[in-house]
C-alpha positions in Angstrom: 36.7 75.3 -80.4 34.5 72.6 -79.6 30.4 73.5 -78.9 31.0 72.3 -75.5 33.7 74.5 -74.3 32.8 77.5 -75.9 31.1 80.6 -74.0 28.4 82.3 -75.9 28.5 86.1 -74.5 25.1 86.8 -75.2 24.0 84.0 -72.5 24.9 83.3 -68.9 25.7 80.0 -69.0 28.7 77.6 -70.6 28.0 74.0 -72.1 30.7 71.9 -70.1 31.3 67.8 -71.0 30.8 66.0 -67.3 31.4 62.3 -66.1 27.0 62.2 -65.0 28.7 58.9 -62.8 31.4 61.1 -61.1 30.2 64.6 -61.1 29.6 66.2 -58.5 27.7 69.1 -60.3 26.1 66.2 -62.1 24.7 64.7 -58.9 23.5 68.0 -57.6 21.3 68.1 -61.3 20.1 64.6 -60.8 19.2 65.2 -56.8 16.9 68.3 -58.0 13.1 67.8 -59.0 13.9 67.4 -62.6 15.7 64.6 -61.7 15.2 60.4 -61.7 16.6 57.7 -60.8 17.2 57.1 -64.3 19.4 59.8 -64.6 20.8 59.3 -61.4 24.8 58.2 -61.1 24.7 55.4 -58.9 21.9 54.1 -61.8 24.0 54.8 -64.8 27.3 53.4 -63.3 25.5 50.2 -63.0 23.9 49.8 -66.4 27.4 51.1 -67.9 29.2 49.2 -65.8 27.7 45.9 -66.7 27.4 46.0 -70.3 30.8 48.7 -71.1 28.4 51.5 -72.5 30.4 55.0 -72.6 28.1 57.7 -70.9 28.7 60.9 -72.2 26.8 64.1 -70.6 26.9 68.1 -70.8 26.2 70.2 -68.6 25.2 74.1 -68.9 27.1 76.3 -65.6 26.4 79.4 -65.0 28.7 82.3 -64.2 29.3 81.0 -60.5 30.1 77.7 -62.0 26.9 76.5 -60.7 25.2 73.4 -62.7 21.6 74.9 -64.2 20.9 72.2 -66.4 22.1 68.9 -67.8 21.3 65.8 -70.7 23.1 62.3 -70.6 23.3 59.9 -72.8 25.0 56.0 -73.5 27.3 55.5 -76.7 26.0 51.7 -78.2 28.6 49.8 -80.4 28.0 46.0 -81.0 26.3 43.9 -83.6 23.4 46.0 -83.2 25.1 48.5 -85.0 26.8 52.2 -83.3 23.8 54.8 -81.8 23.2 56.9 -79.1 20.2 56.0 -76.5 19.5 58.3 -73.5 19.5 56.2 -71.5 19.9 52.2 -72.6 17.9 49.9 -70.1 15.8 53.2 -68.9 12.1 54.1 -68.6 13.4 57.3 -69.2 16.0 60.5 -69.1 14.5 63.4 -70.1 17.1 66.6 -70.0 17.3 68.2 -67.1 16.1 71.6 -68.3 12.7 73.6 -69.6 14.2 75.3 -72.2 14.2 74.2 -75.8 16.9 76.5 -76.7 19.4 75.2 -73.8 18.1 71.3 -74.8 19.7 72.2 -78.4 22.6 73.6 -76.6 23.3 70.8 -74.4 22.2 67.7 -77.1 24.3 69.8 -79.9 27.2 67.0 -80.0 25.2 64.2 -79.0 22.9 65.0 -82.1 25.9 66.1 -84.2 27.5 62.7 -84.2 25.5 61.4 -87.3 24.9 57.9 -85.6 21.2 57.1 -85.0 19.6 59.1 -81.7 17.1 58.1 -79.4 15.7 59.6 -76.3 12.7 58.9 -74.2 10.9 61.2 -71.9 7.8 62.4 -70.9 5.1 64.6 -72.7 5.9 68.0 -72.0 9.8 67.8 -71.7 11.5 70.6 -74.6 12.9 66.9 -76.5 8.7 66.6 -77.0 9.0 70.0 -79.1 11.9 70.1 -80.8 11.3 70.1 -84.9 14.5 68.0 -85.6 13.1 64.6 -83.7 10.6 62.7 -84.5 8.1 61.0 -82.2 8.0 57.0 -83.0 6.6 56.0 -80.0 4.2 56.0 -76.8 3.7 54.6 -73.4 2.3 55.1 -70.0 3.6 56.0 -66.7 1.8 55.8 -63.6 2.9 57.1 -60.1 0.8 56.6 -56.9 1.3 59.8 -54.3 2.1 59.3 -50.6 1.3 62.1 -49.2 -0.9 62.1 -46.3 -1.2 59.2 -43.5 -1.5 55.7 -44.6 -5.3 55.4 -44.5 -5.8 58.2 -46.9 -3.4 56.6 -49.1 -5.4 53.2 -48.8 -8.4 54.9 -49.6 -7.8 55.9 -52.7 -6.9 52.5 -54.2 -9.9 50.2 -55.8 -12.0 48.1 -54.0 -10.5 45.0 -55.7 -7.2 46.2 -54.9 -8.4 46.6 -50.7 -10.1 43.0 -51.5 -6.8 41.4 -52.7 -4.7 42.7 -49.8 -7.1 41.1 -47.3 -6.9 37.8 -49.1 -3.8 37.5 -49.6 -3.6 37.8 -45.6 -5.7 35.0 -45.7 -4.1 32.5 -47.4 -1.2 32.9 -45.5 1.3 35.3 -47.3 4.0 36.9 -45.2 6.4 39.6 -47.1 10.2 40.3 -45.9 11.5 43.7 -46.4 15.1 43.4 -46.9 18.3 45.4 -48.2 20.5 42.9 -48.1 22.2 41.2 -51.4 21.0 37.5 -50.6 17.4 38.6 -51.0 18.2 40.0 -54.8 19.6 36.7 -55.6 16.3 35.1 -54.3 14.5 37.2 -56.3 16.8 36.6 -59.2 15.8 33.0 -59.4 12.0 33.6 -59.3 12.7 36.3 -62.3 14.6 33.6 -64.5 11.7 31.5 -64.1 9.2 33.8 -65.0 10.7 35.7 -67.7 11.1 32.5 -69.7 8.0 30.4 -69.1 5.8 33.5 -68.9 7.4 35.3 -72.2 9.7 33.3 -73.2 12.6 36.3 -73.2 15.6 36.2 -71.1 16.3 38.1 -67.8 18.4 40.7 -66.8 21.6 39.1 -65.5 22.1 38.8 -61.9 25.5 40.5 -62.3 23.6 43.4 -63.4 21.4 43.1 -60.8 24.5 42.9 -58.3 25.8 45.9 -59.6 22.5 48.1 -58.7 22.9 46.9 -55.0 26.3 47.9 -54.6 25.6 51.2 -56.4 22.6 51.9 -54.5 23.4 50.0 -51.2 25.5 52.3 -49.7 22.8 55.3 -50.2 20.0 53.0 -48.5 18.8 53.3 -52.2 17.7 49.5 -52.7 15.1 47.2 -51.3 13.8 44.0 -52.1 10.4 42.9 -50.6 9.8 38.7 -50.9 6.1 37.1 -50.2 6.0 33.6 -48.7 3.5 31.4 -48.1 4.9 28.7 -45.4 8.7 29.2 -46.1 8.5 29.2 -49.6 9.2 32.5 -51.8 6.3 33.0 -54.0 7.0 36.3 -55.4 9.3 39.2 -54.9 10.1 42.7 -56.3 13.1 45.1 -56.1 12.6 48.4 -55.2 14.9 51.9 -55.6 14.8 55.1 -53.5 15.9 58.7 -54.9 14.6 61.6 -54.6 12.4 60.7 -51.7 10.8 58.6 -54.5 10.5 54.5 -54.6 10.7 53.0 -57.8 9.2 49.6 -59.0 11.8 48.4 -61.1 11.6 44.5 -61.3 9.4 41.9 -60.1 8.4 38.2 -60.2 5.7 35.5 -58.9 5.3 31.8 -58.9 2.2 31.8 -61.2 0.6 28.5 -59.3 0.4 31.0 -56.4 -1.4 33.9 -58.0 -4.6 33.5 -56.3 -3.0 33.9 -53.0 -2.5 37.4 -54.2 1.3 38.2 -53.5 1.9 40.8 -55.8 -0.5 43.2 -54.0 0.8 41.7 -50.6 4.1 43.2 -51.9 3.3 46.2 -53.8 1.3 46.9 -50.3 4.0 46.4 -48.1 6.4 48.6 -50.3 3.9 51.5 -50.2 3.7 51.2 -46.1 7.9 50.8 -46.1 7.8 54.2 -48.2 5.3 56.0 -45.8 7.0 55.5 -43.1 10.3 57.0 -44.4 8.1 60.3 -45.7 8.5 58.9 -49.2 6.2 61.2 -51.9 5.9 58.9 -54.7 6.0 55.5 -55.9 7.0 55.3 -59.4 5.3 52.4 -61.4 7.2 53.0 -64.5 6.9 52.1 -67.6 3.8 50.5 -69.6 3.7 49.6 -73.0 0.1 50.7 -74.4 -0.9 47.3 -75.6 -0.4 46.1 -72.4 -4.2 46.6 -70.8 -4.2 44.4 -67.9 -0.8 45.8 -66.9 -2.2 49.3 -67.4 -5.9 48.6 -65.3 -3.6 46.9 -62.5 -1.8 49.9 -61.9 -4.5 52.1 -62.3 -6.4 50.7 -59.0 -3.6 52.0 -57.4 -4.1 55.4 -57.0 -2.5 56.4 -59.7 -1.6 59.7 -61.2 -1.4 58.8 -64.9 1.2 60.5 -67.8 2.8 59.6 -71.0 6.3 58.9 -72.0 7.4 59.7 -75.9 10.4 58.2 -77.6 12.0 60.6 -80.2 14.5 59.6 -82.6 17.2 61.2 -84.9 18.6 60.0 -88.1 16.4 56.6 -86.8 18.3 53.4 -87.5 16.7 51.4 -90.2 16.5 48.5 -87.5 18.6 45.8 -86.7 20.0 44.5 -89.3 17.4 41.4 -90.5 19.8 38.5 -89.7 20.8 39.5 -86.2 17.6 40.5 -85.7 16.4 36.7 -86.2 19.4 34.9 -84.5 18.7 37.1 -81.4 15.3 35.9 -81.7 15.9 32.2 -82.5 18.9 32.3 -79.8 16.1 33.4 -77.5 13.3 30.8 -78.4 16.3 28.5 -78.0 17.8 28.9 -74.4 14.0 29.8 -73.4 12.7 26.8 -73.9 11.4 24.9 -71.0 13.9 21.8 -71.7 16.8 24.1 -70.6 17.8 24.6 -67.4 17.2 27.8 -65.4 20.8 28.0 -64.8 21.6 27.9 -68.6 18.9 30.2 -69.2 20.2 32.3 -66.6 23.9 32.6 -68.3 22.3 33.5 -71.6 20.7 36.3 -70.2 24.6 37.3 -69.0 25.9 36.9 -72.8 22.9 38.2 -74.8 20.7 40.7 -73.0 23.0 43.6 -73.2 21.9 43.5 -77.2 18.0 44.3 -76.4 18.4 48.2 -75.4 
């Protein structure tokens, strides 16, 4: 009998194979603390959704039948090669447990497979101690709490960060708060633009970006704050609620119109917008380690500050080299600044479903 139907006397729990989009015993794990939005179904549906990933999740039940813990994962087969990322496009998923024996339990068919595994969660999580993974890499996270009335929130950001919010007040900038789909196209265009003459890297498609709104939409789970300066949109970010938490997720700027400081016109606009709905966190994400400006921006914050690990099994040997270099050269291609946004904007469609 397969390790996840079978019933181990000696325990309390059974290991039981869930839908995490359709679930409802998988939404009552991802609603709890140990949850994010990352592991959260209207989130999975829309990154599985868009690029055809097979999410595959177990969850341990106790004698009630009630959900105690849970781990998700995506099934990845292109010209990438076939592995197994929890979760692909994700600052993180973590398993939704404390126990290193029930992580084993729950990850025993995921890591049974024999197809490259990766998984990335933060220090302290029972993936950050099991003896079978090994640890290949290491970023930051950074959360600023909202507890408390505004001004004590405000007071614990840096001077620089109080100095920028005035100025940018100054010049002129004006942010809209919306939830409505027409602002995440807006965005969308500023985010083409950016991605390629900042990085030169392609964006997430807008498809992909209209499949989060209608996943999150209907929860009142998605908001996209845009800056102006006259009527002109200078910058803009998108924003998701769960858990009573708000989540950075994406963001943008005209770089001509940096010094009129935008970005912390927005970032301050999203922190009052979660205040006044009793929100207790936002969620910075991600941050690469050799990213220092990134890092000291988010730092003036407020921030609470922890680290996120990725672990690997039977680790690919990387991308094959040739794909490797026409994803790259395909990239440097439709990047460059003699193609249109629009073109630029359907590559990111066709090809960025390979970078997870």
């Amino acid at each position: 009998m397969s390790s996840a139907s079978t019933h181990d006397r000696t325990t309390a729990h059974d290991i039981v194979p869930v839908d995490p989009r359709t679930d409802a015993r998988w939404l009552r794990l991802a609603g709890s603390q140990a949850g994010s939005v990352f592991t959260s179904p209207p989130w999975i549906s829309a990154v599985c959704g868009t690029y055809g990933f097979s999410p595959e999740a177990r969850i341990a039940v106790d004698r009630t039948g009630a959900p105690v813990a849970g781990f998700t994962w995506a099934v990845v087969d292109d010209l990438c090669g076939r592995r197994t990322v929890s979760l692909p496009f994700s600052d993180r998923a973590e398993p939704l447990c404390d126990s290193g024996d029930l992580w084993r339990e729950l990850a025993r068919d995921c890591l049974g497979s024999g197809v490259p595994f990766s998984v990335r969660c933060f220090d302290g999580s029972p993936v950050s101690r099991d003896p079978g993974l090994v640890r290949v890499g290491e970023a930051a996270w950074h959360g600023t709490p909202l507890s408390g009335p505004l001004d004590a929130v405000s007071e614990r950001f840096s001077r620089g960060v109080r100095r920028n919010i005035r100025l940018g007040r100054r010049r002129g900038v004006r942010v809209l708060a919306s939830t409505e789909q027409w602002a995440v196209h807006a965005f969308h265009r500023l985010h083409v633009g950016l991605r390629k003459r900042k990085y030169r890297l392609l964006a997430q498609p807008l498809g992909f970006l209209d499949r989060v709104w209608e996943e999150f939409a209907p929860r009142d789970g998605v908001v996209t704050f845009l800056a102006y300066i006259d009527d002109e949109i200078v910058a803009g970010a998108v924003y998701l609620v769960w858990n009573d938490v708000l989540y950075y997720k994406y963001s943008a700027s005209d770089l001509d119109r940096l010094t009129a400081r935008p970005n912390e016109a927005i970032a301050w606009s999203a922190i009052q917008w979660a205040v006044q709905r009793d929100l207790t966190l936002l969620d910075w994400g991600l941050s690469d380690l050799d990213q220092p400006g990134l890092l000291a921006y988010k730092r003036r914050w407020g921030c609470v500050e922890k680290r996120i690990g990725t672990w690997t099994a039977r680790p690919a040997h990387g991308t094959d080299a040739e794909t490797g270099r026409l994803l790259r050269n395909l990239t440097d291609l439709l990047t460059d600044d003699a193609v249109p946004d629009d073109v630029t904007a359907r590559a990111g469609a066709l090809l960025y479903r390979y970078f997870c």
